[in-house]
Residue, then its C-alpha position, 0 to 999 in steps of 0.5 A: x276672393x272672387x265671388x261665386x256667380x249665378x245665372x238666373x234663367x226667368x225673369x218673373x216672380x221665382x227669378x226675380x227673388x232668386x236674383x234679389x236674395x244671391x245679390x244681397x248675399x254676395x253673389x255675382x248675378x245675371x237675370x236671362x229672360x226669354x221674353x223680348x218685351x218686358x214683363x210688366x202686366x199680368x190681371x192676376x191678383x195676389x193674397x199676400x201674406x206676412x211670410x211673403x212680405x218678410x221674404x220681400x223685404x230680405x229682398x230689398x222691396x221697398x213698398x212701404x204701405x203701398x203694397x196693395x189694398x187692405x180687406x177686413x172681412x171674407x163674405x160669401x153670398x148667393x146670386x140673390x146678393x144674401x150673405x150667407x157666410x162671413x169671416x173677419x180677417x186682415x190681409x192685404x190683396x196685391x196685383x201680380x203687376x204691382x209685386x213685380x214692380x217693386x222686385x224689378x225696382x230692387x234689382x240694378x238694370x245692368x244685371x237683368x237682361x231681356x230676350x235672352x232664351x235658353x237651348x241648353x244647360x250642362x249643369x256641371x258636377x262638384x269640380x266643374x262649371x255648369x254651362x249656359x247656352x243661349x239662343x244668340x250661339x252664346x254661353x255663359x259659365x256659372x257655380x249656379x244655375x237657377x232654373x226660374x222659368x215658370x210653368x212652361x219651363x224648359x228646364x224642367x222638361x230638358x234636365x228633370x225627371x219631372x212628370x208631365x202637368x195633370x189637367x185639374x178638370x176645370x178653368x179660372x177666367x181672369x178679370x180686373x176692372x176699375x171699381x169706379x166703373x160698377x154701379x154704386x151697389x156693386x161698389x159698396x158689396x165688392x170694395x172692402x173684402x174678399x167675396x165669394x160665391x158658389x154653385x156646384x162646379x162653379x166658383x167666383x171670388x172677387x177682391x179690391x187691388x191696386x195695378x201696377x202704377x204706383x197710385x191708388x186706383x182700385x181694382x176688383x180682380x175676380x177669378x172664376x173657376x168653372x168646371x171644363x172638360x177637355x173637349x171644352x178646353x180645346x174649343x176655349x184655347x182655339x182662336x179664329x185661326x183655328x190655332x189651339x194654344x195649349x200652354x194658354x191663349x193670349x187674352x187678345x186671342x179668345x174668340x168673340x163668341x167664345x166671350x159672348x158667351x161667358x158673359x152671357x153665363x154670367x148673367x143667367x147664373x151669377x150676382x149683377x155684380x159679378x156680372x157686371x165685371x165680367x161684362x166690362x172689363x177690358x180685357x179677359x184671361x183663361x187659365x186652364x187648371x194644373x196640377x205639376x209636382x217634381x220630385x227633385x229640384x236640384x241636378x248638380x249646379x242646378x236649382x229649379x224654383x216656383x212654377x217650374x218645380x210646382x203648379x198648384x191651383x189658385x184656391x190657396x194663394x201660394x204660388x207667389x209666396x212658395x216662389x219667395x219661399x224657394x229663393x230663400x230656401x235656396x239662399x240659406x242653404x247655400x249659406x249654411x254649406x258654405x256656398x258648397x253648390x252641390x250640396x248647398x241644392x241637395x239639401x235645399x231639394x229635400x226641404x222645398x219637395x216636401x213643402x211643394x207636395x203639401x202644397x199641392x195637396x192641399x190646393x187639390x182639396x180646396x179644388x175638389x169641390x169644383x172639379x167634383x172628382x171621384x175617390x179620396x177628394x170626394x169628401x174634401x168635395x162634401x166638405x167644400x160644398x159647405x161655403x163657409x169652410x171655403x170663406x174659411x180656407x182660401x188663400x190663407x198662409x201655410x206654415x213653411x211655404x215662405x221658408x221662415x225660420 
């Protein structure tokens, strides 16, 4: 007997566990990532969870202890460095390059190809075929198509019905530096737990990792969300040229005076030691806030997964778990149908649409208190204003996200 086979479009996080949980399930797959250079670096950090980790390993990730850095405690403190909430806690913090290594390292090479971009897909009905066409003049037939092209997705704008992603009203800066490289009192207040500090419209939070060679080189990553409005953005994402980069400047791209003034910023308002990595670190990342939903994520033969199908703010710490929570949501459906396609992504839509609006939901709360909005999140603002609430709540593990049953 044949097996069924599956084309998965995307090559990152949402991709690479679709592509891992089919093959291990007996599919015939084949990764299509657009980019012709591979994915190998991103200065993200990642909270993981036990869910995720669970989700890993049914995905053949062999990462041992090696995951990332272990924290024991969530701290708070203000720009004079009092702590004025703290928490303890166990959960290992990760780099976003680091997960993807051991993903990419679980699935066999001649099944993941590079520089292979998407124009169109005819997604097929119960008898026949969907079908793949790539740029190169090429297609390719399959049972299944997952659609795992993140938030700039194609095919959430070609195929969905889906409503075009909402500006949250603010910005997170990215950046990760050596922790060997900040001064000793910096190194004793950031290296053994998530720290975080707040001003109104103003967050920053900080927490050791490890990048994505396998060593044991801690970083600080650090997010800085900061309240931006649009004609701000524009300015942000516009480099020398003048080009505007709406879907994201690349880090190389951000002006100098741009830079010179966040780290300027940082100084006037933040604790030296968030200043000190914002001035250091080789290299910064803007991402400007969204909120994206769906309300399906399934046509025919195709699935639509991870930040193609949802874009929650950072705050909860989900995005990479509810990736891993997708793919297996959509391997036991198929299972439990038979390898039914059709009805297998039927039922997998109506399960991840519910745990995707959760998601957003709950990440437009923790937000709240950074973009100060008007209405019913004005209370979540309230709320939030309290830092220990924020100590209390971010980046904590929610039920159903990672698909666990």
């Amino acid at each position: 007997m044949n097996k069924p086979q599956a084309l998965i479009i995307g090559g990152s996080m949402a991709g690479l566990f679709a592509a891992n949980l089919l093959h291990r399930a007996g599919w015939q797959i084949q990764v299509l990532e657009k980019s012709t250079t591979p994915l190998t670096s991103r200065g993200t950090g990642i909270a993981t969870h036990a869910g995720l980790m669970k989700v890993m390993e049914l995905a053949g990730a062999r990462f041992g202890e090696e995951l990332g850095v272990p924290i024991h405690t969530r701290k708070a403190f203000d720009a004079q460095g009092n702590i004025i909430s703290q928490l303890q806690t166990q959960q290992v913090m990760a780099s976003w390059s680091r997960l993807l290594s051991f993903l990419l390292e679980a699935i066999p090479n001649n099944l993941y190809h590079i520089g292979k971009a998407v124009t169109r897909i005819d997604p097929g009905n119960e008898t026949n075929r969907a079908v793949v066409h790539l740029a190169n003049g090429k297609t390719l037939e399959a049972d299944l198509v997952v659609a795992a092209d993140g938030y700039r997705s194609w095919s959430r704008q070609h195929l969905f019905d889906a409503p075009a992603p909402i500006y949250a009203g603010y910005v997170a800066w990215r950046a990760m530096l050596q922790l060997v490289r900040l001064d000793p009192a910096h190194q004793a207040l950031l290296h053994d737990g998530m720290m975080i500090s707040q001003l109104p419209g103003d967050q920053i939070l900080g927490y050791p990792v490890m990048p994505s060679n396998h060593n044991h080189d801690v970083h600080i990553n650090i997010v800085w969300y900061r309240k931006t409005n649009t004609t701000s953005l524009k300015n942000l994402l516009t480099d020398e040229k003048g080009i505007e980069h709406k879907d994201g400047i690349p880090p190389k791209l951000i002006r100098t005076d741009v830079l010179n003034e966040l780290k300027q910023q940082a100084k006037n308002t933040l604790h030296p030691s968030w200043a000190q990595i914002i001035q250091l670190a080789p290299e910064h990342f803007i991402q400007p806030i969204f909120d994206s939903i769906t309300n399906s994520m399934a046509l025919s033969r195709v699935a639509l997964i991870g930040d193609a199908a949802f874009i929650s703010r950072p705050h909860i710490g989900q995005g990479v778990t509810k990736a891993a929570g997708d793919a297996l949501c959509l391997v036991k459906s198929l299972q439990l149908q038979n390898n039914d396609v059709v009805s297998a992504l039927q039922s997998f839509s109506t399960q991840r649409v519910a745990i995707g609006h959760k998601v957003i939901q709950y990440a437009q709360r923790l937000g709240s208190v950074i973009s100060q909005p008007e209405g019913e999140l004005a209370k979540w603002c309230l709320y939030y204003s309290d830092v220990a609430n924020v100590v209390r709540d971010t980046a904590v593990e929610l039920e159903g996200v990672a698909h666990q049953f």
